[in-house]
PDB file of the backbone (N, CA, C, O) and the ligand in Angstrom, with CONECT records:
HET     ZN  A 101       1
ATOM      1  N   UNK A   1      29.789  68.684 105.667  1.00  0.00           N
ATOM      2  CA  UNK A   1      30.164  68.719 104.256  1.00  0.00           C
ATOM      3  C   UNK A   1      28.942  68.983 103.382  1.00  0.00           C
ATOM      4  O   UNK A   1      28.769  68.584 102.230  1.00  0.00           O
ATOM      5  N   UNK A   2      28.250  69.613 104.017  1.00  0.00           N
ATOM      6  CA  UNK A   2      27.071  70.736 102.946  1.00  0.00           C
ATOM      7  C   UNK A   2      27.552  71.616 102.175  1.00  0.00           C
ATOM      8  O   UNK A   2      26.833  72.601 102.341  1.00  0.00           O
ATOM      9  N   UNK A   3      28.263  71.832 101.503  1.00  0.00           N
ATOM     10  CA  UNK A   3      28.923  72.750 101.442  1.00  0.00           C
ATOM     11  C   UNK A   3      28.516  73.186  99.955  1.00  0.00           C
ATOM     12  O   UNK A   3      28.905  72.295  99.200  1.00  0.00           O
ATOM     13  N   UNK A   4      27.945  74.112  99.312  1.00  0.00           N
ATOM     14  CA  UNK A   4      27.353  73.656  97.588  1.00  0.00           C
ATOM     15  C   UNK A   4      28.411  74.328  97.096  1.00  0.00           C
ATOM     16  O   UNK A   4      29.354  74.838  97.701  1.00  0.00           O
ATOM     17  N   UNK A   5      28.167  74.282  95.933  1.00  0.00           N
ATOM     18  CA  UNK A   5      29.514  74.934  94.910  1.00  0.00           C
ATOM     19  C   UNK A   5      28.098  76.130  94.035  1.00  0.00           C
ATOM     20  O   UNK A   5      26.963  75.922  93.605  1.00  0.00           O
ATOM     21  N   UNK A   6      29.046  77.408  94.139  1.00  0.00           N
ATOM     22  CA  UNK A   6      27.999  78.395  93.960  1.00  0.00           C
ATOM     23  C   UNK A   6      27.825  78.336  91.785  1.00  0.00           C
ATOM     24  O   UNK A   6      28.796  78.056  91.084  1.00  0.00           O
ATOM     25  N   UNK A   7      27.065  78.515  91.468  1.00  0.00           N
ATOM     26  CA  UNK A   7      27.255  78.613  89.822  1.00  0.00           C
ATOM     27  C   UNK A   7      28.007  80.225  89.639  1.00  0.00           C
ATOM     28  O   UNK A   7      27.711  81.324  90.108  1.00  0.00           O
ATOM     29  N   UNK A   8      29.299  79.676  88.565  1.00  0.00           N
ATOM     30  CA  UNK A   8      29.570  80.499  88.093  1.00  0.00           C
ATOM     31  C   UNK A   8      29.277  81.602  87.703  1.00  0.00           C
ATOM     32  O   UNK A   8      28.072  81.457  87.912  1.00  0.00           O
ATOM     33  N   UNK A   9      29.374  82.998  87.150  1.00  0.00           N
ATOM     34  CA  UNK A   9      29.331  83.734  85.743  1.00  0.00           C
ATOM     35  C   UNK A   9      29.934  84.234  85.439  1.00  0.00           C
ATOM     36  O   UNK A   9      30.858  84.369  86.241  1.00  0.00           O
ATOM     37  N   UNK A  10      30.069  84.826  84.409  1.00  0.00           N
ATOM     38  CA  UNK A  10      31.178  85.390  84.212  1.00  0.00           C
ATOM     39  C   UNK A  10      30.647  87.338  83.669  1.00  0.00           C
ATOM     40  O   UNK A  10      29.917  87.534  82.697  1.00  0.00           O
ATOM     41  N   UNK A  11      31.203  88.476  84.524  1.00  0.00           N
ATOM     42  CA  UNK A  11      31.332  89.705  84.342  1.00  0.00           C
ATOM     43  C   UNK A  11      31.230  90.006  82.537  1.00  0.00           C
ATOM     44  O   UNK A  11      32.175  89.411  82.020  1.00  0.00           O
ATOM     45  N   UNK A  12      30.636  90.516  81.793  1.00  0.00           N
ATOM     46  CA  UNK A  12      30.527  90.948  80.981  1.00  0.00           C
ATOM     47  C   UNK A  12      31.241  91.774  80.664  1.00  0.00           C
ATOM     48  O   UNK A  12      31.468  91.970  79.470  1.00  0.00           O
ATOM     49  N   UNK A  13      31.869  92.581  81.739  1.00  0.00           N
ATOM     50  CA  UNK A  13      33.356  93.459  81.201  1.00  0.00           C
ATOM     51  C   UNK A  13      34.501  93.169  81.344  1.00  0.00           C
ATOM     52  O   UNK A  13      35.288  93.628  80.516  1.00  0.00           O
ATOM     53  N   UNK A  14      34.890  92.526  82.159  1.00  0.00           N
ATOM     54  CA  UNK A  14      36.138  92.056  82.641  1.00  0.00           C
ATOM     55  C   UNK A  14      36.299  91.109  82.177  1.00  0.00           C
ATOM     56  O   UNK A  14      37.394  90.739  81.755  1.00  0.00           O
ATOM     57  N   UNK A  15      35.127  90.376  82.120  1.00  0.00           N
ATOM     58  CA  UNK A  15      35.281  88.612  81.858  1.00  0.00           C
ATOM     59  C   UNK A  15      36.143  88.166  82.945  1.00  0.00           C
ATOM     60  O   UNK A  15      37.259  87.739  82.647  1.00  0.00           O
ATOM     61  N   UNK A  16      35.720  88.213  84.358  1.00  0.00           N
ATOM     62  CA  UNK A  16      36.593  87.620  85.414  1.00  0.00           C
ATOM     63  C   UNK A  16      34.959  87.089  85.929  1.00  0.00           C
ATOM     64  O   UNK A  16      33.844  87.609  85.963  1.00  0.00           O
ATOM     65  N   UNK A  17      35.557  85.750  86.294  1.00  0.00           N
ATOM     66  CA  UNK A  17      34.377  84.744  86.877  1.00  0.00           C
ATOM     67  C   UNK A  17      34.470  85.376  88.294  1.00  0.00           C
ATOM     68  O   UNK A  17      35.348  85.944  88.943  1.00  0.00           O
ATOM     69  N   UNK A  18      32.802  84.923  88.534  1.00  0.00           N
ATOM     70  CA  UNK A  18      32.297  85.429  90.080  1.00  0.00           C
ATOM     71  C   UNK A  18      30.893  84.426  90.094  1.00  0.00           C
ATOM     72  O   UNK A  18      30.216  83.840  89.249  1.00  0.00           O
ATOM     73  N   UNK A  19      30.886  84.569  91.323  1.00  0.00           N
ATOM     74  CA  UNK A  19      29.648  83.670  91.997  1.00  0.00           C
ATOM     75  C   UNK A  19      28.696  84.394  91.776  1.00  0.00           C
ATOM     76  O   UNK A  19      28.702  85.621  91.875  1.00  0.00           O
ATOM     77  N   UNK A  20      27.666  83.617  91.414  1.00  0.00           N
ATOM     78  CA  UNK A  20      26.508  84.382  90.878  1.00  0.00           C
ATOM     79  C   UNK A  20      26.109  85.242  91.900  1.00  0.00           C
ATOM     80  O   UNK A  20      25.422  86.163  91.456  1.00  0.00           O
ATOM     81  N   UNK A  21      26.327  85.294  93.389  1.00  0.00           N
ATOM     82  CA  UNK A  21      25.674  85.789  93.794  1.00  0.00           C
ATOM     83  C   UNK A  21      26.624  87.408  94.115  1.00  0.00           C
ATOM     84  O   UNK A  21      26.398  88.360  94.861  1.00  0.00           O
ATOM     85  N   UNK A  22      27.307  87.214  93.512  1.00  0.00           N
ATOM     86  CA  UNK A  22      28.202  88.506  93.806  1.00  0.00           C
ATOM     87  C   UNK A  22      27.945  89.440  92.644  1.00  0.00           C
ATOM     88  O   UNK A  22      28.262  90.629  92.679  1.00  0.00           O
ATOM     89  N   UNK A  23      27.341  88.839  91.583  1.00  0.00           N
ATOM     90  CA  UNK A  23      26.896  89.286  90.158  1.00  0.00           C
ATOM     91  C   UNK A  23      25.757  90.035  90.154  1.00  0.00           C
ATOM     92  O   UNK A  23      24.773  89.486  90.649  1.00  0.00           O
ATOM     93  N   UNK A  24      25.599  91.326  89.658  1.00  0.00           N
ATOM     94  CA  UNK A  24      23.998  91.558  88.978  1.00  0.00           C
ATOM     95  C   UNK A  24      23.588  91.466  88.074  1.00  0.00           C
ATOM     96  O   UNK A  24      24.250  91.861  87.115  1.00  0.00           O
ATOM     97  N   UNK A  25      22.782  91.117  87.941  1.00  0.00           N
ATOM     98  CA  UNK A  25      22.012  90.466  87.073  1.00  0.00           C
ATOM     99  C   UNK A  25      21.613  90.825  86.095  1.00  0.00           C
ATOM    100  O   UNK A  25      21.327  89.672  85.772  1.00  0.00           O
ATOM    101  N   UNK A  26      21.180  91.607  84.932  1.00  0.00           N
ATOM    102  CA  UNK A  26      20.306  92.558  83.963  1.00  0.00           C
ATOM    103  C   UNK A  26      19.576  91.652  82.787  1.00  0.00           C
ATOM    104  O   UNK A  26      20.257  90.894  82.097  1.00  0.00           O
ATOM    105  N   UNK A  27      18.512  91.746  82.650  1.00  0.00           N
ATOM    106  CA  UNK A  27      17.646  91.727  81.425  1.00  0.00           C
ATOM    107  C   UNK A  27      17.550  92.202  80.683  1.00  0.00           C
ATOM    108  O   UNK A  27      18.373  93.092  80.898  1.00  0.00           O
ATOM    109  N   UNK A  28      16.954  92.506  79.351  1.00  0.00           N
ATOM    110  CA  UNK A  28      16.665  92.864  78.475  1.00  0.00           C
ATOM    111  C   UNK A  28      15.331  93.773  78.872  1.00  0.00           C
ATOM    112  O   UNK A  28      14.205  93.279  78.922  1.00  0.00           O
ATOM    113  N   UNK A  29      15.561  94.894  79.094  1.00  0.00           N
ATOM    114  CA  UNK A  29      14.338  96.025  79.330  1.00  0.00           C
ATOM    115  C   UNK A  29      13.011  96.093  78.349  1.00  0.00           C
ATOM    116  O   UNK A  29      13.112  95.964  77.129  1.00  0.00           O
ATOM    117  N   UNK A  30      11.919  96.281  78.937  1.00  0.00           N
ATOM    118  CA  UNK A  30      10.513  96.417  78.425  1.00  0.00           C
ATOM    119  C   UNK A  30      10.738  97.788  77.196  1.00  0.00           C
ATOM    120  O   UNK A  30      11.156  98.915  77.465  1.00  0.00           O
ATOM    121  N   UNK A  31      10.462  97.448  76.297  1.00  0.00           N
ATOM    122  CA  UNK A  31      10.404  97.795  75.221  1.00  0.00           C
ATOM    123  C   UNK A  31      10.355  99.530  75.090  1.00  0.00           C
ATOM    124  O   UNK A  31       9.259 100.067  75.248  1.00  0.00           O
ATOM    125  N   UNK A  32      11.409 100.275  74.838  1.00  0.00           N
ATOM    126  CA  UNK A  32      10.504 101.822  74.999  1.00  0.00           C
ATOM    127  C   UNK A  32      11.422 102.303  76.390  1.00  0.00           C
ATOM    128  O   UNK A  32      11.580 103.521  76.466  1.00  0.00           O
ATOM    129  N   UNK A  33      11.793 101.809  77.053  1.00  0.00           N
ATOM    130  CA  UNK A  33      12.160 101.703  78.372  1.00  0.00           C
ATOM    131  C   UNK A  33      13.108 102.490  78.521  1.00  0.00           C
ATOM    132  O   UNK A  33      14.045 102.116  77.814  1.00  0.00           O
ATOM    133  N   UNK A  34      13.415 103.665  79.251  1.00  0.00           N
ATOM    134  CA  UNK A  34      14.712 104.308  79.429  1.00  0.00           C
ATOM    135  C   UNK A  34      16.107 103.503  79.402  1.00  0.00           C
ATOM    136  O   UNK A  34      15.973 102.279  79.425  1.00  0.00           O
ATOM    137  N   UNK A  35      17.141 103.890  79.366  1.00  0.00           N
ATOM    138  CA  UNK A  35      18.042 103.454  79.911  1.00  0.00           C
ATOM    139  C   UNK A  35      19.112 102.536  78.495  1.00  0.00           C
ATOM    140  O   UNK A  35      18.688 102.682  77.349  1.00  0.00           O
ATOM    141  N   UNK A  36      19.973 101.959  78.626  1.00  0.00           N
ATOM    142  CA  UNK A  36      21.138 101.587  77.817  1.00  0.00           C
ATOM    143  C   UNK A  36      20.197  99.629  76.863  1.00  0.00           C
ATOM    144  O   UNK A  36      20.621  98.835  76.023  1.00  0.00           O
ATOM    145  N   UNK A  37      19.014  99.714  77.595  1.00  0.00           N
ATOM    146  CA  UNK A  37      18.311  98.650  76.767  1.00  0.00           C
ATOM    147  C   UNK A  37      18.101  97.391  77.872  1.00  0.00           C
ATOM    148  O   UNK A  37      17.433  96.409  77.548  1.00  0.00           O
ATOM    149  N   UNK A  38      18.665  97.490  79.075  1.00  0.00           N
ATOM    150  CA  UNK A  38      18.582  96.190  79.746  1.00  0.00           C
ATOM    151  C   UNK A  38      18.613  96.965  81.262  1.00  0.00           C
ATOM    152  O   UNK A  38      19.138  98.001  81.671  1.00  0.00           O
ATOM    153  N   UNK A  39      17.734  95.863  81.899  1.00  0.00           N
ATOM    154  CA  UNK A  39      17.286  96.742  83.372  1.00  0.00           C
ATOM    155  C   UNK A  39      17.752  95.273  84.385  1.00  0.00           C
ATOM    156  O   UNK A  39      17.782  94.067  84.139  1.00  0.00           O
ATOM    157  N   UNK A  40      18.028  95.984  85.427  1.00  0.00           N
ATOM    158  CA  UNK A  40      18.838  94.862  86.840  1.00  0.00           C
ATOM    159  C   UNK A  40      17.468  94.073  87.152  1.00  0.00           C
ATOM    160  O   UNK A  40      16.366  94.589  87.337  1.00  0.00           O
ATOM    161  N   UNK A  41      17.719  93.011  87.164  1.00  0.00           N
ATOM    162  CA  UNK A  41      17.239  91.943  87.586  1.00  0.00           C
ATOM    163  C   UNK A  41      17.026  91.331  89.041  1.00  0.00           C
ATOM    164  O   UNK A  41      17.010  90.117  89.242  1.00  0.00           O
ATOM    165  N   UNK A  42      16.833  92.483  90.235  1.00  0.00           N
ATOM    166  CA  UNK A  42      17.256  92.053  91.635  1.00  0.00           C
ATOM    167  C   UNK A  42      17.314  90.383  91.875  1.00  0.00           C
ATOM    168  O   UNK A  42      18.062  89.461  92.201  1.00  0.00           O
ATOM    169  N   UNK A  43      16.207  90.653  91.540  1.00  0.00           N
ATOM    170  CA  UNK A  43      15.193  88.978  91.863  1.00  0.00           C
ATOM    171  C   UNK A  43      15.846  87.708  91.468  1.00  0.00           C
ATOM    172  O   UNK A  43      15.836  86.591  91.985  1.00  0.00           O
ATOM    173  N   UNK A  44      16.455  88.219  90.335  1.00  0.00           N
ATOM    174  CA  UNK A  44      16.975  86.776  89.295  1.00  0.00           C
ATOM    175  C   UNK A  44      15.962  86.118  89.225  1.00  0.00           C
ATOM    176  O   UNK A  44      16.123  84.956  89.599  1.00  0.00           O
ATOM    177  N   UNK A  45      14.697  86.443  88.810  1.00  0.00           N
ATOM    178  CA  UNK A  45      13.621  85.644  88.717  1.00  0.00           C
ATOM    179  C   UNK A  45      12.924  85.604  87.016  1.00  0.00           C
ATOM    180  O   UNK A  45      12.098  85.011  86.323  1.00  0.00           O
ATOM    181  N   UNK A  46      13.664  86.400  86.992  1.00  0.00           N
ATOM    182  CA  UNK A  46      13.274  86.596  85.052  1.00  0.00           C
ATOM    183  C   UNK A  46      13.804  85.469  84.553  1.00  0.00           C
ATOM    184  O   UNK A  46      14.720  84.888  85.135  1.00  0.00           O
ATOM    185  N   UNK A  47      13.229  85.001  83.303  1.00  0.00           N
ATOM    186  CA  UNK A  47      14.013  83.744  82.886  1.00  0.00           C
ATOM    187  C   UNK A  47      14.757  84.837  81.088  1.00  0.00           C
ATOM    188  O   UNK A  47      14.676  86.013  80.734  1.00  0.00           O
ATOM    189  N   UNK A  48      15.241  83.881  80.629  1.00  0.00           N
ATOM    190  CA  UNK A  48      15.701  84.051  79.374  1.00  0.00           C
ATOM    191  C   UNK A  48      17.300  84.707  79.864  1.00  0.00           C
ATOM    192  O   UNK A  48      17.832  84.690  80.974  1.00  0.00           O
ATOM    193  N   UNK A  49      17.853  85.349  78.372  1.00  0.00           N
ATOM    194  CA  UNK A  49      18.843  85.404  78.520  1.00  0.00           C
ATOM    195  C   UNK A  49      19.022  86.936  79.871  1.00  0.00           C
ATOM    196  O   UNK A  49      18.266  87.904  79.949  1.00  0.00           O
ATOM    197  N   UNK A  50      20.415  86.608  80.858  1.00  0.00           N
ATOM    198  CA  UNK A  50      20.898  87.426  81.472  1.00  0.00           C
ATOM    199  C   UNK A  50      22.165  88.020  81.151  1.00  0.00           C
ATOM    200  O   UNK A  50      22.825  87.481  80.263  1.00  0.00           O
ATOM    201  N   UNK A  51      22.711  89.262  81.849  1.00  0.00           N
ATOM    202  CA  UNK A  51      24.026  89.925  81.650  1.00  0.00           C
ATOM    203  C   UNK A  51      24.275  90.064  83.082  1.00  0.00           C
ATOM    204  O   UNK A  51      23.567  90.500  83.990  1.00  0.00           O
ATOM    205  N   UNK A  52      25.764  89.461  83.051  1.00  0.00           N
ATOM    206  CA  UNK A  52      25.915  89.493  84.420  1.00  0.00           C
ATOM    207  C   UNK A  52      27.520  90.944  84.510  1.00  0.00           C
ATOM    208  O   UNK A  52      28.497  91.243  83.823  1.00  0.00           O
ATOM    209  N   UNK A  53      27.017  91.297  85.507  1.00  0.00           N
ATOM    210  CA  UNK A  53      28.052  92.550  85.766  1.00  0.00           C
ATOM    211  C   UNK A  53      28.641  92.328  87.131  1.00  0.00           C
ATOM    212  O   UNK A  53      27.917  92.075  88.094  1.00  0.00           O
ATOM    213  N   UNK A  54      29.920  92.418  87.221  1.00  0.00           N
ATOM    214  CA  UNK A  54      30.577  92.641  88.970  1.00  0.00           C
ATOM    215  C   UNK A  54      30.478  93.593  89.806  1.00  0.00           C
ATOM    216  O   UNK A  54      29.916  94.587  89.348  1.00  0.00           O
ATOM    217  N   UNK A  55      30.821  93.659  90.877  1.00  0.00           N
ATOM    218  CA  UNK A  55      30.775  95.048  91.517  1.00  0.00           C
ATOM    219  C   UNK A  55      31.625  95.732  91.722  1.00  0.00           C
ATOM    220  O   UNK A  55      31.825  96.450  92.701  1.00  0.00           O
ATOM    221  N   UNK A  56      32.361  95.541  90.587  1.00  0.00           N
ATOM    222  CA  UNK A  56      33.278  96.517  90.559  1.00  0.00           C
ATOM    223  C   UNK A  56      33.100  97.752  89.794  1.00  0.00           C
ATOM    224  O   UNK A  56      33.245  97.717  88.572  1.00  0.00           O
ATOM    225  N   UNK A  57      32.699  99.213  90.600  1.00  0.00           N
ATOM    226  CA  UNK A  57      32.020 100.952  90.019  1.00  0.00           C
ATOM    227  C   UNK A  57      32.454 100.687  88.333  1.00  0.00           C
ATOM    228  O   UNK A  57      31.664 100.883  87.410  1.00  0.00           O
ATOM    229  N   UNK A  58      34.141 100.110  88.126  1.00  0.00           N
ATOM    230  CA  UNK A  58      34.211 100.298  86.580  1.00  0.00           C
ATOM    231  C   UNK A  58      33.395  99.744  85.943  1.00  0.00           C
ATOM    232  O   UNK A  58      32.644 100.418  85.238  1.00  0.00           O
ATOM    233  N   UNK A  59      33.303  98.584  85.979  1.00  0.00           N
ATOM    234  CA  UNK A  59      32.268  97.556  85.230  1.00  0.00           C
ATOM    235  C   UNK A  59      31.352  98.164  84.937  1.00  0.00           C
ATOM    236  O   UNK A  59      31.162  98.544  83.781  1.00  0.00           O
ATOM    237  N   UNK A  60      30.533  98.413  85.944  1.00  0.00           N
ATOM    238  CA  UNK A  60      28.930  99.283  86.461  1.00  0.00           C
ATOM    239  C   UNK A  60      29.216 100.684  84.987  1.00  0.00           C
ATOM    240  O   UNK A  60      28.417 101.363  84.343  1.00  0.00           O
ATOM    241  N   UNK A  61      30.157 100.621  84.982  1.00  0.00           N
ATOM    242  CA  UNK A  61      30.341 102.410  84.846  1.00  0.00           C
ATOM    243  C   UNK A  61      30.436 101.899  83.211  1.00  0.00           C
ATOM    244  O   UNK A  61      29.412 102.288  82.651  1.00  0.00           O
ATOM    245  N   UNK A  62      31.121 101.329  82.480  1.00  0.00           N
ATOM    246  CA  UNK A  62      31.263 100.676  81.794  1.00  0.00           C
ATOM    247  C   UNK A  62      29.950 100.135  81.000  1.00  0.00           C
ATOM    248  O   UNK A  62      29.531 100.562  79.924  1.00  0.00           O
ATOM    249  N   UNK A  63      29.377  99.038  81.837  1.00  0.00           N
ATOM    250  CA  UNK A  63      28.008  98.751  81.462  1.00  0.00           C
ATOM    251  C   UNK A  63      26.675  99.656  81.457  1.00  0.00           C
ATOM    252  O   UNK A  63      25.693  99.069  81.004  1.00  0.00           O
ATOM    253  N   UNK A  64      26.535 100.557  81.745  1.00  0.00           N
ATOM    254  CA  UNK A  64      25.909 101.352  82.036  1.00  0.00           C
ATOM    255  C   UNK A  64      25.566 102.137  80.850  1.00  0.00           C
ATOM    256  O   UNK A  64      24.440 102.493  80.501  1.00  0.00           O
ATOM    257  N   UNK A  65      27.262 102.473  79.984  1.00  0.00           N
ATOM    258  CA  UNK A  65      27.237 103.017  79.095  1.00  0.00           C
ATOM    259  C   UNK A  65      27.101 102.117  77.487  1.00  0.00           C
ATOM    260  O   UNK A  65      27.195 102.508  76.323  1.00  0.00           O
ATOM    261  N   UNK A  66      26.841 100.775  78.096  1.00  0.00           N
ATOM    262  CA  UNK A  66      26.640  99.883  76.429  1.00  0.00           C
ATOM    263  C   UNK A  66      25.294 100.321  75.890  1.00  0.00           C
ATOM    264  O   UNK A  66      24.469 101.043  76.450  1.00  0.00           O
ATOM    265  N   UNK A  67      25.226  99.740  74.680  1.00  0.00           N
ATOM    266  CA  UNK A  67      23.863 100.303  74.096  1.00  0.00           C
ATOM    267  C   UNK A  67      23.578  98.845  73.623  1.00  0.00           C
ATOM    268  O   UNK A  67      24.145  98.379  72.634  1.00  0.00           O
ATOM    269  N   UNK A  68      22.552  98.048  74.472  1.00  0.00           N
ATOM    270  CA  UNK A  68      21.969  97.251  73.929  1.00  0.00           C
ATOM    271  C   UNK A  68      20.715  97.189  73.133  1.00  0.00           C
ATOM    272  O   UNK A  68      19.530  97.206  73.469  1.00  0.00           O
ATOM    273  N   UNK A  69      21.513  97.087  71.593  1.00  0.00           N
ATOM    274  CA  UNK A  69      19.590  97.315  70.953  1.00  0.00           C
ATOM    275  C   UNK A  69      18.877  95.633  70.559  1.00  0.00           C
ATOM    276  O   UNK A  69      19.408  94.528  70.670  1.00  0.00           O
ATOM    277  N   UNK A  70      17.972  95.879  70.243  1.00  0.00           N
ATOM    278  CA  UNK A  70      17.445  94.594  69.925  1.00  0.00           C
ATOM    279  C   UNK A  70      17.540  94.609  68.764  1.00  0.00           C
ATOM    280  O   UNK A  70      17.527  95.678  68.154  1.00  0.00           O
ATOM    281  N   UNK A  71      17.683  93.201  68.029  1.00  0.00           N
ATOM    282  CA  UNK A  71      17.713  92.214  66.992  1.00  0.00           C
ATOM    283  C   UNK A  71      16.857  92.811  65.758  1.00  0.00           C
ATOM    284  O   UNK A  71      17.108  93.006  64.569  1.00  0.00           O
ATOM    285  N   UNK A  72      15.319  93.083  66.889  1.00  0.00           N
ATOM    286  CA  UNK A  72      14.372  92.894  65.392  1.00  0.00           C
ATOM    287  C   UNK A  72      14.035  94.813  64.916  1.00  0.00           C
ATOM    288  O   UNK A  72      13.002  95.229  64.392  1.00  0.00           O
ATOM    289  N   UNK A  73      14.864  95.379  65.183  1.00  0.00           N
ATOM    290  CA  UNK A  73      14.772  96.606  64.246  1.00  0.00           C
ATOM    291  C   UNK A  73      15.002  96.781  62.850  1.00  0.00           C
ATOM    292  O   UNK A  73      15.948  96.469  62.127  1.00  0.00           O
ATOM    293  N   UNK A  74      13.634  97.501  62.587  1.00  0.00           N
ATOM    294  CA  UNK A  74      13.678  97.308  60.961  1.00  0.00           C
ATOM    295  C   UNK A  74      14.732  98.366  60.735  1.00  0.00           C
ATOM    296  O   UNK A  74      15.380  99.077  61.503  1.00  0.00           O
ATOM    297  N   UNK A  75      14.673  98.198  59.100  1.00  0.00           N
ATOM    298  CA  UNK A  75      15.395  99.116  58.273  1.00  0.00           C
ATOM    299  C   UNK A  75      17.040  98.922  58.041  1.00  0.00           C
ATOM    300  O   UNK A  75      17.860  99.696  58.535  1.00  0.00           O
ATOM    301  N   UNK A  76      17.415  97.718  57.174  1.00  0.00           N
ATOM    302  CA  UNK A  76      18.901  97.796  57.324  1.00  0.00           C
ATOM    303  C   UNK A  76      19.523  98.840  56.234  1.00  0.00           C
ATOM    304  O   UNK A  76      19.061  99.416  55.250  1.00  0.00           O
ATOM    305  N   UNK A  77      20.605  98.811  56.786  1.00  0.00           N
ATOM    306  CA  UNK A  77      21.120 100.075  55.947  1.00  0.00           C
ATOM    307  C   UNK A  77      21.424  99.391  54.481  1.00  0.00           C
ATOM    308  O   UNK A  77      21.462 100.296  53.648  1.00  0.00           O
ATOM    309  N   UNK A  78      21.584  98.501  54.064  1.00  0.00           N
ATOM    310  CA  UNK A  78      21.536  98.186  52.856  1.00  0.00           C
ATOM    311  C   UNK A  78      21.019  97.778  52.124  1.00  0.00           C
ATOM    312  O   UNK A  78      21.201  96.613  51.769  1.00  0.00           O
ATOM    313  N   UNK A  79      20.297  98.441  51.680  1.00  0.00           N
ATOM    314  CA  UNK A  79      19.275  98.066  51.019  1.00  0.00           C
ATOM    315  C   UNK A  79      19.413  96.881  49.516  1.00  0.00           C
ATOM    316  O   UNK A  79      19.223  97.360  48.398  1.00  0.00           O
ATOM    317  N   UNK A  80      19.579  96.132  49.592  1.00  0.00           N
ATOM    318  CA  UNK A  80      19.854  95.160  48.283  1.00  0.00           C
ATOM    319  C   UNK A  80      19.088  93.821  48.883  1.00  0.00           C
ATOM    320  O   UNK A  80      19.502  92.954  49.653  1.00  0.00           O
ATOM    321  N   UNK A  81      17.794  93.991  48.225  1.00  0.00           N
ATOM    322  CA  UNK A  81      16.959  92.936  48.779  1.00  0.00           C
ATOM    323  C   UNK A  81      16.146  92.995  47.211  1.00  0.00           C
ATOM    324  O   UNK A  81      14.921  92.912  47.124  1.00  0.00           O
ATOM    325  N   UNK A  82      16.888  93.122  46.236  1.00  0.00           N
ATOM    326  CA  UNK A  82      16.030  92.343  44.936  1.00  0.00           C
ATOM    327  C   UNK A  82      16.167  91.247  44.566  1.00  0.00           C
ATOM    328  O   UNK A  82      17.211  90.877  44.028  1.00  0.00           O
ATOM    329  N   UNK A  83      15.102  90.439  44.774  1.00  0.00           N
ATOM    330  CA  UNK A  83      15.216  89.079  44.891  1.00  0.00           C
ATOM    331  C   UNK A  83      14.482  89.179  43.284  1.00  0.00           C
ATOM    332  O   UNK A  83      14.719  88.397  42.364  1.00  0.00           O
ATOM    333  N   UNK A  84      13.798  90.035  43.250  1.00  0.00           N
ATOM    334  CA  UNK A  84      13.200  89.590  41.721  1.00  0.00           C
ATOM    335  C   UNK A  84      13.791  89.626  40.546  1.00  0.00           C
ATOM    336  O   UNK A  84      13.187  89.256  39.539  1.00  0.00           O
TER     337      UNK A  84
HETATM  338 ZN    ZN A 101      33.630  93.160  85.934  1.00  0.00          ZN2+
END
């Protein structure tokens, strides 16, 4: 009765729970970095936030095509910042 209970996650497209280890993993990509903004994580050794994807080709196919941008890009489109 070793038996562990694997941690959840849950697929980012489907939203159907899977064992982490059936999950890949993705980060948030090095800055500049090709690709949709977030790079696979083989290792799971990165800390901070993850995106977990199934293996299911749609998902993949799916995620592949999100555009994750980051937070701190300047320039909002609306400009109404007179505080004075
Ligand atoms: Zn999925």
């Amino acid at each position: 009765m070793t038996e562990r209970r694997e941690p959840v996650r849950m697929c980012v497209i489907c939203r159907q729970r899977f064992a982490k280890s059936q999950l890949l993993r993705h980060v948030p990509a090095a800055e500049g970095a090709a690709g949709n903004g977030l790079e696979a994580d083989e290792t799971a050794v990165k800390t901070g936030r993850g995106w977990y994807v199934c293996q299911s080709p749609q998902c993949r196919e799916r995620f592949a095509g999100m555009k994750f941008r980051r937070k701190s890009q300047k320039g909002s489109k609306n400009g109404k910042n007179k505080s004075h």
